[in-house]
C-alpha positions in Angstrom: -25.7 10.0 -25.1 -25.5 6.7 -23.2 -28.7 5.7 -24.7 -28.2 6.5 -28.2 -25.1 4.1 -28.0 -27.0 1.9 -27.0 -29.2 2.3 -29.9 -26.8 2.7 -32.4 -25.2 -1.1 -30.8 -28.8 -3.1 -30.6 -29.2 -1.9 -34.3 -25.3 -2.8 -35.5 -25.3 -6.2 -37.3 -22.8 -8.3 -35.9 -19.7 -7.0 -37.8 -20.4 -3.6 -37.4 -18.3 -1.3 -35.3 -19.7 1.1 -32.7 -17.4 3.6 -31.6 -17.0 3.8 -27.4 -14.5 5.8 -27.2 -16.6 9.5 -26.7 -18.7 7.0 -23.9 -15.0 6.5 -22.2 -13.9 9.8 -22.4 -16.6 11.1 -21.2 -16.6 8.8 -18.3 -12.9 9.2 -17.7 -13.6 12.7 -17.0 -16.2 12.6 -15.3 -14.6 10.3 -12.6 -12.1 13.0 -12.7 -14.2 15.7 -11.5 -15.6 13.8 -9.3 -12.5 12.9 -7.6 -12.0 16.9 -7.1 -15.3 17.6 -5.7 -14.6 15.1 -3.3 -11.5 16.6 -2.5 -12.8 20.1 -2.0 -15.8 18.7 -0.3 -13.5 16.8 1.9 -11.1 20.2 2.7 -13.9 22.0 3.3 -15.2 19.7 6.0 -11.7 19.4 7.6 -12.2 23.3 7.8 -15.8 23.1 9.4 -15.0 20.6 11.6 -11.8 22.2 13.3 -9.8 19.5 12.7 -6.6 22.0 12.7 -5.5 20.9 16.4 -5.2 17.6 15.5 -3.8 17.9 12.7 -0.7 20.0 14.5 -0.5 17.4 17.0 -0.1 14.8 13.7 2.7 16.9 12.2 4.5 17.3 15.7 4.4 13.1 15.7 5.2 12.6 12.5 8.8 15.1 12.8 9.1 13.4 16.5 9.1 10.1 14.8 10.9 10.5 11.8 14.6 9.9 12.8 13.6 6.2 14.5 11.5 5.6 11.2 13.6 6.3 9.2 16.1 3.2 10.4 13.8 1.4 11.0 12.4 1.4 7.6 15.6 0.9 6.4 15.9 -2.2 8.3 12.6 -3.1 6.7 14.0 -2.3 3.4 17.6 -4.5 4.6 15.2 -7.8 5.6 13.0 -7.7 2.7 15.4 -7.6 0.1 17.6 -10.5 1.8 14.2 -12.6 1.9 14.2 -11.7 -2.2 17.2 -12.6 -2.8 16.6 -15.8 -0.8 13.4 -16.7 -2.4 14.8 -16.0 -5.8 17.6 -18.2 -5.3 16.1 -21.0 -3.7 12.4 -21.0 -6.0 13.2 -19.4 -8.9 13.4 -22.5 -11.6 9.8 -24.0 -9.5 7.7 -20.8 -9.8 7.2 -17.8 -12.3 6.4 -15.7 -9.5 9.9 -15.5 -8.6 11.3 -15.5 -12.1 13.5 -12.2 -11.8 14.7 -10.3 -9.1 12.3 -7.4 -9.4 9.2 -10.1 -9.2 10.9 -11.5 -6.1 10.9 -8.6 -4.5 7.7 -7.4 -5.6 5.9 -11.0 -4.0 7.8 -11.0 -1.2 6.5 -7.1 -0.5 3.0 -8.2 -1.2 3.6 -11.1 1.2 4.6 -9.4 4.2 1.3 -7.1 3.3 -0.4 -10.2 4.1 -1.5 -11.0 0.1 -0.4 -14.4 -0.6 0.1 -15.2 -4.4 3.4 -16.9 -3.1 2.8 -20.8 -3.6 4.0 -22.5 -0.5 4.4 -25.7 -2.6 6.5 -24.3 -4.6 9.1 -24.1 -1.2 8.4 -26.9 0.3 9.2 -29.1 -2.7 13.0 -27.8 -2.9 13.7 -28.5 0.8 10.4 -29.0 3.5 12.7 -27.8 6.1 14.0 -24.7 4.3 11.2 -23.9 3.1 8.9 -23.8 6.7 12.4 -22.0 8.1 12.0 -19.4 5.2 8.4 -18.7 6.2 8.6 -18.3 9.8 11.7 -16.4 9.9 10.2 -13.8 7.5 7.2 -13.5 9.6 8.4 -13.3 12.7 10.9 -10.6 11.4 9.1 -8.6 9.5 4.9 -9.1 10.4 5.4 -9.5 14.1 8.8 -8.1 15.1 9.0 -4.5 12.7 5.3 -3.6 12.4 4.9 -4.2 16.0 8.3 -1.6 16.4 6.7 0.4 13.7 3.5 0.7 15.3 5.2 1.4 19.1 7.5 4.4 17.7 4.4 6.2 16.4 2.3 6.0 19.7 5.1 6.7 22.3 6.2 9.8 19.5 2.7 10.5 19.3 1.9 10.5 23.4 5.3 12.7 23.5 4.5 15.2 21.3 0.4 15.5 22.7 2.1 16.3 26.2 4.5 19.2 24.6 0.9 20.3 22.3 -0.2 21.0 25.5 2.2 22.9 26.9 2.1 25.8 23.8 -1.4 25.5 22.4 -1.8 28.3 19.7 -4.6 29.6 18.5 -5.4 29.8 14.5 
């Protein structure tokens, strides 16, 4: 089919159309079905490879853990819209990134990621010091100080809940 396209486009004339649109259906659903072999495929290993225990022991962290999250991603939610608010308010008439509220947010998000399409300039030219301030006080917060808690409530949930695994293995 592919081919025939191809055809039909080497012998068009350049203001004749060639209709795609079978080619990207066709492709379309063919990623699709792809995408659910690999899921099956994928289940199906999990089941080969026994990976139930772990699993268990994944679930027990996860409900272990998910009272302390569940602040603590609050307070995520707390700092990052405050550092929206701030860059909107203090960049917004110097940059398009921060043009709304909603785009704030958004760049601000992708920034603590670790993406930056935030413009430094664009901070330092309203105030150098407010701007460096803005910067490190965000990082510090959110990159090093939350993560870092993030990251320490899922292993000590995670070494709790292998030691009580242990204690009431099942079998399945």
């Amino acid at each position: 089919y592919t081919s025939n396209l191809l055809k039909d486009l080497e012998e068009a004339d350049g203001d004749e159309y060639v209709n795609f649109m079978w080619a990207g259906f066709w492709q379309v659903l063919l990623r699709y079905f792809l995408a659910v072999l690999l899921g099956l495929s994928t289940a199906r290993l999990w089941k080969l490879l026994r990976f139930i225990q772990q699993f268990c022991n994944f679930e027990h962290t996860l409900v272990r853990a998910s009272k302390p999250l569940f602040f603590l991603v609050f307070m995520m939610f707390i700092i990052i819209t405050a550092c929206a608010l701030f860059s909107y308010l203090f960049v917004s008439s110097a940059t398009s990134l921060v043009s709304s509220i909603l785009y704030s947010y958004t760049q601000v998000l992708i920034f603590g990621t670790g993406i930056n399409e935030i413009k430094f300039d664009d901070f330092f030219k309203q105030d150098s010091f407010i701007g460096h301030a803005f910067l490190v006080v965000f990082w510090l917060l959110y990159v090093v100080y939350l993560i870092n808690i993030f990251i320490t409530i899922l292993n000590i949930s995670y070494e709790q809940s292998s030691a009580e695994i242990g204690l009431f293995r099942e079998d399945y």
